[in-house]
C-alpha positions as CSV (number, residue, x, y, z in Angstrom):
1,X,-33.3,-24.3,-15.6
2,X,-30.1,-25.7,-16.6
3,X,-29.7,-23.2,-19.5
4,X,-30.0,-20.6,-16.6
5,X,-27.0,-22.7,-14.2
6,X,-25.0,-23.0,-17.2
7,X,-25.4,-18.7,-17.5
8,X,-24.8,-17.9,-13.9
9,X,-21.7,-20.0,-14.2
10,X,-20.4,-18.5,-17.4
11,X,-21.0,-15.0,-15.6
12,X,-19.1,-16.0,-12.7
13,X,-16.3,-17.7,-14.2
14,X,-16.2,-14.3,-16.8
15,X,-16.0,-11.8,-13.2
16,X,-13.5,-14.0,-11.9
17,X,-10.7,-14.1,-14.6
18,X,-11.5,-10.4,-15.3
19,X,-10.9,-9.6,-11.6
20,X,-7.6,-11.9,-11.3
21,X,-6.0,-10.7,-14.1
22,X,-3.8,-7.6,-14.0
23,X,-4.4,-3.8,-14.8
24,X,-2.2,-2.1,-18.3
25,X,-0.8,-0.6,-15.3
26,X,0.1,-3.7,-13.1
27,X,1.6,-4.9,-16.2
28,X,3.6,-1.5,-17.1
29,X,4.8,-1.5,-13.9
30,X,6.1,-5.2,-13.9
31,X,7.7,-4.7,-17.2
32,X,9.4,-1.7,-15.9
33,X,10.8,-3.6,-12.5
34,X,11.8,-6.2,-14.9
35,X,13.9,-4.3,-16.9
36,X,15.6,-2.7,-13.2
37,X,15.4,-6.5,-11.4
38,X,19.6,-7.1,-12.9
39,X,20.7,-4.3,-10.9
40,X,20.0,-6.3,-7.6
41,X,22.2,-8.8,-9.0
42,X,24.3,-6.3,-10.3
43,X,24.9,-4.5,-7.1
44,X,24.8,-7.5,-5.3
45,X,24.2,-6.5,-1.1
46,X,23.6,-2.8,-2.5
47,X,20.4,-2.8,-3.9
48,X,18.0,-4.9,-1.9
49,X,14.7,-4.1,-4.1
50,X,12.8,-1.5,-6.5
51,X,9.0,-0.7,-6.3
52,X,7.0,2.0,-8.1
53,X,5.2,4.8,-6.9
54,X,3.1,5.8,-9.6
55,X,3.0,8.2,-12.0
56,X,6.3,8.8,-12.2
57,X,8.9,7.4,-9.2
58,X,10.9,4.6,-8.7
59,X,12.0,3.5,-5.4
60,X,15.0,1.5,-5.2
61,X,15.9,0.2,-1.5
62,X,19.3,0.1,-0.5
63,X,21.5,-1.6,2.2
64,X,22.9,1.7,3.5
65,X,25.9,0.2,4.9
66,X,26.9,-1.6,1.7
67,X,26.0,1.1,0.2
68,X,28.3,3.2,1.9
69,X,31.6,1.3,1.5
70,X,31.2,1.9,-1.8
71,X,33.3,4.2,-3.6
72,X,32.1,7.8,-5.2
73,X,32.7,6.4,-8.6
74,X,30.7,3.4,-8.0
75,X,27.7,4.7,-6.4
76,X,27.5,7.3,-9.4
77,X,27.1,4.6,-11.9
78,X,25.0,2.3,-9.7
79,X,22.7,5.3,-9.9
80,X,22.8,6.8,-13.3
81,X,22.6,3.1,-14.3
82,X,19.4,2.9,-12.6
83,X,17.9,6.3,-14.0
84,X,18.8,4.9,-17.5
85,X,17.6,1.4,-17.6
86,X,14.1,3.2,-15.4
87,X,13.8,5.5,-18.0
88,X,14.1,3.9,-21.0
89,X,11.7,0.8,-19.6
90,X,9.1,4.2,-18.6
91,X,9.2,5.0,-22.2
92,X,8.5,2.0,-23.8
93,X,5.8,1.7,-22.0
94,X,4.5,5.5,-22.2
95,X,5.1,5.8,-25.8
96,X,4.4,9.4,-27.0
97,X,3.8,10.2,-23.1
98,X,6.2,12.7,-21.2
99,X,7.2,12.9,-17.6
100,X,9.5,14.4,-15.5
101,X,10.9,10.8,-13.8
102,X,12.5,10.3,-10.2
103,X,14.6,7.6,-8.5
104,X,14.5,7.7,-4.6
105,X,17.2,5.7,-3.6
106,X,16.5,5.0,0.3
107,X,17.2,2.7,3.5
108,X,15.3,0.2,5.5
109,X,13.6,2.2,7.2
110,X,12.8,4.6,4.0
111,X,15.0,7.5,4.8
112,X,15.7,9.4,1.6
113,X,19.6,8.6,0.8
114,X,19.3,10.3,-2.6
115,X,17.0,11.2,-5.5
116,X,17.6,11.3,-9.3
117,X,15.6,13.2,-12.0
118,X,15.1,13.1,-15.4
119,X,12.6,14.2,-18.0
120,X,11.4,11.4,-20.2
């Protein structure tokens, strides 16, 4: 009887750190918002958050009035630095995989401001 509480236990335990811990692509995902996370810092009051809409789109959520007093030059960097640093995160973690990638840049209340694409 004991043998057979000590088994039910073991099986629960085993269910419960395989359900808790995260997918390949939970953790693919976190490594690539990782790798885009010093852009908020970055573009301090610009770029307000990033989140992933799989396969192959990263949102990036802007203050659209910060955004806006930026100038042209600015905002073209802010956004081909984000394609760059998404894209090379993707790859590393798609190794021999190809995509045709896209950043949505967009507002609070997630009205497409502008889109990016790139094959990977």
């Amino acid at each position: 009887m004991t043998g057979l509480r000590f088994l039910a236990h073991a099986v629960v335990a085993t269910l419960a750190v395989a359900c808790s811990s995260p997918s390949a692509r939970e953790r693919t995902d976190d490594v690539e918002l990782a790798a885009v996370a010093p852009l908020k810092a970055q573009y301090s009051g610009v770029v307000m958050g990033f989140d992933i809409r799989p396969p192959d789109t990263l949102i990036v959520s802007l203050d659209l009035q910060s955004y806006l007093d930026m100038d042209d030059d600015a905002i073209t960097a802010m956004q081909r630095t984000t394609l760059l640093r998404w894209r090379s995160a993707w790859k590393s973690g798609h190794p021999h995989a190809h995509a045709l990638l896209h950043v949505r840049f967009i507002d609070f209340i997630g009205r497409k401001v502008a889109t990016l694409t790139t094959g990977a």
